[in-house]
Structure formats: structure tokens, C-alpha cells
N, C-alpha and C positions, 0 to 999 in steps of 0.2 A: 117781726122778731127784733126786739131791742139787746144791745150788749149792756151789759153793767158795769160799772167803772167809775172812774172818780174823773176822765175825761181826758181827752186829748191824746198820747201814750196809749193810753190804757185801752181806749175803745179802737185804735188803731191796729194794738196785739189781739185785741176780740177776733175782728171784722177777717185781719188776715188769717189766723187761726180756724177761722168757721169755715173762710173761703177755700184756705191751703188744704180743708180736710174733704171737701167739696170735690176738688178736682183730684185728690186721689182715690177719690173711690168711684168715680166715672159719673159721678150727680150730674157734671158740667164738662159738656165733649167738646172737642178739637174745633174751632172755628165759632163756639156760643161766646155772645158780647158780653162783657161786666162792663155796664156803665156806672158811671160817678151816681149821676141822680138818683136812679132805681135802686142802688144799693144801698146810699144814704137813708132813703127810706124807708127801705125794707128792714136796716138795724138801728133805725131809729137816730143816727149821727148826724153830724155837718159833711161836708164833702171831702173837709182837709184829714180827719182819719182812712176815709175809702181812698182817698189819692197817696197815702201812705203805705195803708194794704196793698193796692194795686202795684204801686212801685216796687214791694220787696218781692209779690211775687214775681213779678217782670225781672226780678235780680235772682229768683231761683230759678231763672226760663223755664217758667210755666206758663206764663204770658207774655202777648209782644202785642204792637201796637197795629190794628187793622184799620179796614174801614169806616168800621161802625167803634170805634174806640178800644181800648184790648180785650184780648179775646183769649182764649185757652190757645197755647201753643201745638197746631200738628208736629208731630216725628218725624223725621225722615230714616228710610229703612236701614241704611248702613248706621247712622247713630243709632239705632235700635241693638246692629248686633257689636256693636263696639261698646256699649252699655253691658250688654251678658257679659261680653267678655270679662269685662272687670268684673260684674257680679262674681262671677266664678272662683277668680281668687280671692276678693274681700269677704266673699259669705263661707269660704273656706277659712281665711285665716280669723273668722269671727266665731266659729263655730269652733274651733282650735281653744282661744282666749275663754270663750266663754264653759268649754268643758273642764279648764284649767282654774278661772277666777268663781264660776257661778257659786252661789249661797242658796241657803232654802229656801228663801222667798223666791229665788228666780228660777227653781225648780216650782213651786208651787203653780206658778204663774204659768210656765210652759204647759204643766198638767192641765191647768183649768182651760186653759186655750185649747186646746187639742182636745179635750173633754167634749167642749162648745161644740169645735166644729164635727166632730165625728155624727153629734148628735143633731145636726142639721139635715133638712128632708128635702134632699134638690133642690140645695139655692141656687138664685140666677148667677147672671155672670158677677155683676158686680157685686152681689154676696162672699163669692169666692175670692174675687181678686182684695174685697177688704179683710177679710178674716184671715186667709194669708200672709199678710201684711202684720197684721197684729202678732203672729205668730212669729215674724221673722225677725219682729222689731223687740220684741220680748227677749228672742235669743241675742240679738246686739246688746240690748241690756245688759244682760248678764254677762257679755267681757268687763265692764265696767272702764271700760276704756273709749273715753267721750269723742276721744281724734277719729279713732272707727267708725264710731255709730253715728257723727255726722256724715263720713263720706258717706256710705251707706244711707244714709236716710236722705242725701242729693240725689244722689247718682238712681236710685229707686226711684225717687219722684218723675224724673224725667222715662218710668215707664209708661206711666200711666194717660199715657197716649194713645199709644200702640192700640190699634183695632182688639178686641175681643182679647180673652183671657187665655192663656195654654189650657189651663186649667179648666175648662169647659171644652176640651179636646177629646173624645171618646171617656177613657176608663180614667182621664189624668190625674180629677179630682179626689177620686179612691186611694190610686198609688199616690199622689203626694202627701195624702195624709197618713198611710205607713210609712213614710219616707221621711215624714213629719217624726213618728213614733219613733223609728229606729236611731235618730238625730236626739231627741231627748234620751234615749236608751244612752247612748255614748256621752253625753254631756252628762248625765245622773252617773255614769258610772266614773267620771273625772278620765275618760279616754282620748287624750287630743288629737290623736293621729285617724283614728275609726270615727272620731267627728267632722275631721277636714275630709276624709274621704267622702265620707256619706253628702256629704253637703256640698260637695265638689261635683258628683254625679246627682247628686237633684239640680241644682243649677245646670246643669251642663244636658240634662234631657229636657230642659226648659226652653234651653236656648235650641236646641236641636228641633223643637216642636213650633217654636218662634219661627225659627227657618220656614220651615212650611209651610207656614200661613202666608210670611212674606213674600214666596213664590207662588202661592195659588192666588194671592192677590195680585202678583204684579200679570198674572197668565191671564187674569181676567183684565184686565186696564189696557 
């Protein structure tokens, strides 16, 4: 897979970009190696774009340096739920901003997303945790407020570690997606108080289902 560009720069934002998009959707799990040389080849570059990409992701700690060269960063459990926690109030006060600033394009957009997923037929895990995503990223959007939707698009990154999705948790995948609807319902109707709610307790049964997994996992270790 070659990146196109005009070089150096340019095939550096490729490489990081492909890769950044890689580890947020669980392509490349906690502890797999990115080496220099393999990647070089793989997008067709010199080594000093992949040793650029590697760097910046190693500066969003998605990667750190192991033994076999870096590697996808594991989570530890307590930054897991100090993570939610913030989620909690940023996807609330995002959900606020964007019931308040959103435009028809970012109504359109929320629609067609939701549309996707509703009409998906048991996806796996990592179907759900990127579609998800797309959806939550869409609603940052529409605050239009770039200082939020960076924090938010950090502080997210560093889920996608975490073992296995909420979201593949019994019935989660169904109720999030009304939970999804009822969230556009309040943002289409320009309601910021019924949007911070709603998106206050979807995050907050996320984290509470998170809990869970992190005690059945630490019961079994």
C-alpha cells in the first residue's frame, strides 16, 4: 500500500493517519510491533516519514517503546475509569454545544450515521466500537468548537485499548443505538439540557458496564 504525496511531510501525515486509524479500531492490539522497516515497505516510503508517524503517535500515547521496537500501548485499569470519567462530562457538555451550534449538514450527517448503523446485521466487536465512534465524532462536530473536539478525540483515543467493546455486552449494542436516536432527537430539536442529560447517562452506563468487565477480568488474573 503506497501513500501519495509530494514527500517527506506529506507521506509522514499519510503513514500516521492510516496507522492512527489502525489502532482505533482495534486492526492492531495492545502489545503488536510497528516496525520502521515493515512499514516503510508496506506504504512504500523511506524510514524518516514512518519514524515521524511513530513519534507523533508515541506523543498521543498510543505507542511506547518495547522490545521489539514500539508497539500499541496497553491501558491500565484505573486510567481506564478516569478516562470515563472525563468522558462523562465532555460528551455531555458536547452534546450541550452541539444541540445549541449544530447546522443541517450536521443534522444530516448524525441521520445518515445512525441510519448505517441501525441497518447493520451483528457486527463484530470492532464493527461496533468504529461505527460508534463515527457517530460520536460527528456529534463533536457539530459544536463547532475545535478546543472540545480535540480533547475529546485524545482522551477517546486512549480507549481503544481496553479489552473488548461495552457494546458487545448482552442487549448494549441495540440500547445504544436508541440512546444514539433519542440524542439526535434532542440535538434536532436545539434542546441542550435533554442532550447533556441523555448523553450523560449513555456515557455513564458505559462506564458502569466497563466496571464489569474490569472486575471479571481482574477475578480471573
Amino acid at each position: 500500500m503506497a501513500v501519495s504525496g509530494a514527500g517527506g511531510r506529506t507521506d509522514a501525515q499519510a503513514v500516521y493517519t492510516q496507522l492512527r486509524a489502525e489502532i482505533l479500531s482495534g486492526a492492531v492490539s495492545p502489545g503488536d510491533p510497528l516496525r520502521e522497516t515493515a512499514l516503510a515497505s508496506r506504504f512504500g516510503v523511506s524510514r524518516t516519514p514512518v519514524r515521524e508517524a511513530l513519534r507523533r503517535l508515541e506523543q498521543d500515547r498510543l505507542l511506547v517503546a518495547g522490545s521489539r521496537g514500539m508497539e500499541v500501548r496497553s491501558i491500565d485499569p484505573e486510567e481506564v475509569v478516569q478516562i470515563y470519567d472525563l468522558r462523562v462530562l465532555l460528551e455531555a457538555e458536547a452534546a450541550g454545544q452541539a444541540a445549541s451550534a449544530r447546522g443541517t449538514t450536521d443534522l444530516l450527517r448524525l441521520e445518515g450515521l445512525l441510519a448505517r448503523d441501525r441497518a447493520l446485521a451483528d457486527p463484530d466487536d470492532a464493527t461496533r466500537m468504529r461505527t460508534n465512534l463515527d457517530f460520536h465524532a460527528a456529534l463533536w462536530r457539530a459544536t463547532h468548537n475545535p478546543v472540545l473536539i480535540d480533547l475529546l478525540e485524545r482522551l477517546t483515543g486512549h480507549l481503544v485499548h481496553a479489552p473488548r467493546s461495552t457494546l458487545s455486552v448482552g442487549n448494549r449494542w441495540t440500547e445504544a443505538l436508541d440512546e444514539h436516536n433519542a440524542l439526535l432527537d434532542a440535538v434536532r430539536d436545539k434542546d441542550p439540557v435533554r442532550a447533556r442529560t441523555i448523553a450523560a447517562d449513555h456515557m455513564n452506563t458505559a462506564r458502569a458496564i466497563r466496571l464489569s468487565l474490569l472486575r471479571e477480568a481482574a477475578s480471573r488474573s
